[in-house]
C-alpha positions in Angstrom: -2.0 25.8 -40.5 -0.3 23.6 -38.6 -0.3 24.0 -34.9 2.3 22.1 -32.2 0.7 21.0 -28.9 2.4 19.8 -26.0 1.5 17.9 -23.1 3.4 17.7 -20.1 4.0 14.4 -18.3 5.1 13.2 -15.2 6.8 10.3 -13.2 6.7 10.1 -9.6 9.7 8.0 -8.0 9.4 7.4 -4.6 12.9 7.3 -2.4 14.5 6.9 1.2 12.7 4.6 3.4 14.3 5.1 6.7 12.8 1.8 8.5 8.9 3.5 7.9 9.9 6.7 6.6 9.3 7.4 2.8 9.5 10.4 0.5 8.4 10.6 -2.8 10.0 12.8 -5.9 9.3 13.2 -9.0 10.6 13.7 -12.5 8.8 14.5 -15.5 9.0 14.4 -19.2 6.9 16.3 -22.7 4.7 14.5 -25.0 4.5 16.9 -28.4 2.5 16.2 -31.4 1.4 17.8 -34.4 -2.1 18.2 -35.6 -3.6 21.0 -38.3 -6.6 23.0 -37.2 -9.5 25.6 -38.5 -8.3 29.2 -37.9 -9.4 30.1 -34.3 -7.7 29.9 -30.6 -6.0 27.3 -29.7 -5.3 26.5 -26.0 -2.9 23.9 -24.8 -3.9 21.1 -22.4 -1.8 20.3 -19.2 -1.1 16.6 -18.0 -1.5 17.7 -14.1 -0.7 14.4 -11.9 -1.3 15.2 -8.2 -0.2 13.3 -5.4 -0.9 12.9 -1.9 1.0 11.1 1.4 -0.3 8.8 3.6 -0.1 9.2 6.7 2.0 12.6 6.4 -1.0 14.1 4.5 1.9 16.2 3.0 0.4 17.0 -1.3 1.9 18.4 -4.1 2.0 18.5 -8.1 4.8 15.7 -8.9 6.0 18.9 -10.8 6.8 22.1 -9.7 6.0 25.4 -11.6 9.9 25.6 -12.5 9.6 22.3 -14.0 11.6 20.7 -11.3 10.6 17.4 -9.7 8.9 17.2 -6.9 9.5 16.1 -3.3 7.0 14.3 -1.1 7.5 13.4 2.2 5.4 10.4 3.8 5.2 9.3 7.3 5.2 5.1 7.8 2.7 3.7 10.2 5.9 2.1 12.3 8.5 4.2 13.9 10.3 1.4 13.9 10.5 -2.6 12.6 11.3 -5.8 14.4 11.6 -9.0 12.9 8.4 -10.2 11.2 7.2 -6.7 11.7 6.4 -4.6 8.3 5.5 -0.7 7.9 3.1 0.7 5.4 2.6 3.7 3.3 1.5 4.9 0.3 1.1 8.1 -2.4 -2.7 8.7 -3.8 -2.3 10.0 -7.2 -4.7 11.9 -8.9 -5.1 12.5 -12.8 -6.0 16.3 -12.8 -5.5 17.1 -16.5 -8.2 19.8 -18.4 -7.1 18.0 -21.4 -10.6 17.3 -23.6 -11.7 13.6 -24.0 -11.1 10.6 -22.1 -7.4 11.1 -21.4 -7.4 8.6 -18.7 -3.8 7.3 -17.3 -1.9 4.2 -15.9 0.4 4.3 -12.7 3.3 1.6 -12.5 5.2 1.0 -9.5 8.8 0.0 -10.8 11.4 -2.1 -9.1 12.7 -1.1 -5.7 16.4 -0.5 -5.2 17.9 -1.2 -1.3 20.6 -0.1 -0.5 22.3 0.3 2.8 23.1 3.1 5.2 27.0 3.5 6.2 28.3 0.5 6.4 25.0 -1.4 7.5 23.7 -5.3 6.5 20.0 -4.3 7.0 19.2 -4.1 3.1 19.4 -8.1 2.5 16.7 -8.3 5.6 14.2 -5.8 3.9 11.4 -6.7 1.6 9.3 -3.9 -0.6 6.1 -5.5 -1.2 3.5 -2.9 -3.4 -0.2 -3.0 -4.5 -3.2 -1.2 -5.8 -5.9 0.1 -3.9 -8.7 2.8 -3.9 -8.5 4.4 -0.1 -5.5 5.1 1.6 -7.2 2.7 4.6 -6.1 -0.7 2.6 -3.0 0.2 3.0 -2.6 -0.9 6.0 -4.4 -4.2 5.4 -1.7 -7.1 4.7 -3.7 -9.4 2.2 -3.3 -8.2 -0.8 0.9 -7.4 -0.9 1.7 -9.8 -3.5 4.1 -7.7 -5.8 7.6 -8.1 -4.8 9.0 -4.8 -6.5 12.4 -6.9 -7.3 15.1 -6.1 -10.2 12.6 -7.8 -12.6 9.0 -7.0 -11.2 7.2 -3.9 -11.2 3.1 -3.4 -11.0 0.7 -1.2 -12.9 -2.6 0.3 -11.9 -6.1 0.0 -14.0 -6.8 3.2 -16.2 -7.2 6.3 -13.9 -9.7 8.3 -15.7 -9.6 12.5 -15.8 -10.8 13.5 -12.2 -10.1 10.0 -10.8 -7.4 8.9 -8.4 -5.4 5.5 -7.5 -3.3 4.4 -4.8 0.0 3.0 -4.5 0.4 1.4 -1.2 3.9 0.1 -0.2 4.6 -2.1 2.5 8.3 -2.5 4.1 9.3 -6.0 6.1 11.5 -7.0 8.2 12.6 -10.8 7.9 11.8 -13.2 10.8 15.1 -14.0 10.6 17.0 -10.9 10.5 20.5 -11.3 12.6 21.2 -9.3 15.5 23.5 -7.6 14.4 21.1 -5.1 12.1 19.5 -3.8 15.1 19.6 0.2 14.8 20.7 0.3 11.1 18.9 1.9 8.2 18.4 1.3 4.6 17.3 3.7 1.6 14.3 2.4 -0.9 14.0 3.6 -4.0 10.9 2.9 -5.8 10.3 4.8 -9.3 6.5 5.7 -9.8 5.5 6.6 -13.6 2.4 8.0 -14.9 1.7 7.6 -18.2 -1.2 8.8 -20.7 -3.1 6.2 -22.2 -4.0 8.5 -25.5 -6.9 9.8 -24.2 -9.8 7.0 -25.3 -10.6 3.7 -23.7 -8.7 1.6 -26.0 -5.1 2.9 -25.3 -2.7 3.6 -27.8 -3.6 2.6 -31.3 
């Protein structure tokens, strides 16, 4: 007997930094395979990846029981920037499958796209800087920001084991140099977040 089992992923893209305000959405996608088994009950497993603001506190499943993706809303710690000033955030995910077995994943930050509000200039005088951490609280410590998410750059977490969590920390600056003339504008950041199954043993993928 052969029976299908499917595994339900997710990717987590976090959007629409309004000078320190980010929100994070989510899309998601199905793993299948194929495996023959005794004669007995078979139960599926679920690839459940929870996530968590920082500061808003705001949590949800990245997605929703219709299958829809979810929206996240996080708080910056800066109202607003001035030059040389930078805002921080960041979205604790947490690998909450009942799948058996290791069945640890990886979290990648991808590139961030910024665009403008209206017509606005402030996008050019932005920079989305990302890293890794294990508490929300080095977040908000500069050293460590040393992932420009550009067009070509992106950054990936260690394995996140079943029951284990890992923190993407973003942090939003405003260039020294930033003209006048942006004073008041806003800008939109999208940065896409993906979690993906590492096959369930320590080794990844064979």
């Amino acid at each position: 007997m052969r029976v299908p089992r499917a595994l339900r992923a997710a990717a987590l893209i976090a959007t629409a930094v309004l000078l320190g305000l980010l929100a994070v959405q989510g899309t998601y996608a199905l793993w299948n395979a194929a495996t023959t088994a005794a004669p007995g009950t078979v139960q599926a497993a679920s690839f459940t990846v929870n996530l968590t603001g920082s500061p808003s506190g705001a949590s949800s499943p990245m997605t929703l029981a219709n299958g829809q993706a979810a929206i996240l809303s996080l708080n910056s710690t800066a109202a607003s920037l001035t030059p040389g000033t930078s805002a921080y955030a960041s979205a604790t995910v947490v690998n909450a499958s009942d799948a058996g077995g290791t069945f640890s994943i990886s979290v990648t930050a991808e590139s961030a796209n910024v665009a403008n509000v209206g017509t606005g200039t402030l996008a050019a005088s932005l920079t989305v800087n990302a890293k890794i951490g294990a508490t929300t609280a080095e977040c908000s410590v500069t050293t460590g920001y040393n992932t420009a998410l550009t067009a070509t750059t992106g950054l990936s977490s260690a394995a996140v084991p079943k029951g284990g969590s890992t923190v993407v920390c973003f942090q939003v600056t405003l260039a020294a140099n930033a003209p006048a003339a942006v004073k008041g504008q806003s800008a939109t950041i999208t940065v896409p977040l993906t979690a993906r199954q590492l096959c369930g043993v320590p080794t990844g993928c064979p």
